[in-house]
LORO-481800 format. One record per residue (C-alpha): x, y, z. Coordinates in steps of 0.25 Angstrom, whole numbers, plus 5000, padded with zeros to 4 digits. Each point is the difference from the previous one (the first is absolute). Layout:
<sites>
XYZ/...
</sites>
This chain:
<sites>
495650534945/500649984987/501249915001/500750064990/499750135007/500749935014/501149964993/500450144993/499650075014/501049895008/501250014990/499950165002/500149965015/498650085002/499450005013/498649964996/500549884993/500749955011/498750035010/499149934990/500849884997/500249985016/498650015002/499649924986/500849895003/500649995015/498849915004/500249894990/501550015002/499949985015/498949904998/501049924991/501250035009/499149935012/499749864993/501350004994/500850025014/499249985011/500550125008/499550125008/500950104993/499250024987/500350155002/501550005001/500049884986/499050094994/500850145002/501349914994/499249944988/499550154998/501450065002/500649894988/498550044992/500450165000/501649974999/499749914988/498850074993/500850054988/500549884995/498649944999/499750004985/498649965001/500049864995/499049965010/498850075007/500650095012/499349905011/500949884993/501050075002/500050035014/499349875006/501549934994/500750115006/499249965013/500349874998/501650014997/500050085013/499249905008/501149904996/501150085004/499650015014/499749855000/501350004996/500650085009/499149925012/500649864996/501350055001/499850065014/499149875001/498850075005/498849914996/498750044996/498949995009/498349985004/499350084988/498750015006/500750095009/500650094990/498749994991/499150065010/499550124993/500249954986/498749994992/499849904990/499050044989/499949904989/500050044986/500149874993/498849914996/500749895001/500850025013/500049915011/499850115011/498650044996/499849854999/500249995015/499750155007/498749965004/500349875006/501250045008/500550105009/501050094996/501049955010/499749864996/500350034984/501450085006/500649885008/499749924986/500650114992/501050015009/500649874996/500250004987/501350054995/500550144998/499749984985/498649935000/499750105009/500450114990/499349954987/498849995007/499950135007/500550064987/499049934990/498849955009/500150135009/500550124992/499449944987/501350034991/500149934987/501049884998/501150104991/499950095010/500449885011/501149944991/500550154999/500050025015/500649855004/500950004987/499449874996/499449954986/498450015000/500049864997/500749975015/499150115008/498949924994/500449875003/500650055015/498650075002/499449874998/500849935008/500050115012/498550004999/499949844999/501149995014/498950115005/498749914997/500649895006/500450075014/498550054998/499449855000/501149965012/499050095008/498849934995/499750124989/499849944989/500350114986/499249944986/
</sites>
């Protein structure tokens, strides 16, 4: 559909806009929510991150593309409940659990999971995965995953280009190194 289209359909609070951006854009939005927090209540942060999309869908002015716009939304959302958790000093926990059903599809030429999906299980690449840091964990998932462009990572993580860049790097290097500590060795 016609983003522009969307976005005139959702500021006139339409039903078929709000039907087909749920459908459109819930999945990569739960995906995202699941990397970034670690949880089982993917539905209840995605229903919030909707609820703030359609309360705030008349101020967006359409600097970015739509999907930008929402993946930092998601994000901002994400660290509001972690927020909230560290100050109820509830702690995140086992992300191989919570990644059960999450499908990774690589994208990226250059990525690190398509380097190693053969070689190991998806468990084992999990329990890796699972140590790296909220952050690595998000730059990967959004680049090497979900194949969005650097801009549209420094929109979503409020960050220079020049930093996603060199954070990506340094997420995918802390990423090739937990790789070798389990003998699998990335070129």
């Amino acid at each position: 559909m016609n983003e522009k289209k969307l976005v005139e359909g959702l500021k006139k609070k339409k039903l078929w806009a709000y039907e087909a951006l749920y459908e459109e854009y819930a999945p990569k939005l739960g995906s995202v929510i699941k990397s970034y927090l670690k949880t089982d209540d993917v539905e209840d942060v995605l229903q919030e991150t909707f609820i703030k999309v359609f309360k705030s869908i008349k101020r967006f002015r359409g600097d970015s593309k739509l999907s930008t716009w929402l993946y930092r939304i998601t994000v901002n959302v994400c660290k509001d409940i972690i927020a909230k958790r560290k100050k109820r000093k509830q702690f995140l926990t086992d992300f191989q659990e919570r990644e059960e059903n999450y499908n990774l599809n690589p994208k990226s030429s250059t990525n690190v999971f398509k380097e190693v999906m053969d070689e190991l299980s998806y468990e084992e690449l999990m329990e890796i995965i699972n140590r790296l840091s909220e952050e690595d964990r998000l730059l990967i998932k959004l680049r090497d995953v979900d194949g969005l462009a650097y801009a549209e990572i420094a929109d979503i993580i409020e960050k220079p280009v020049g930093t996603v860049k060199s954070k990506l790097h340094y997420a995918r290097k802390r990423l090739r190194d937990m790789l070798e500590e389990v003998n699998y060795h990335v070129q």
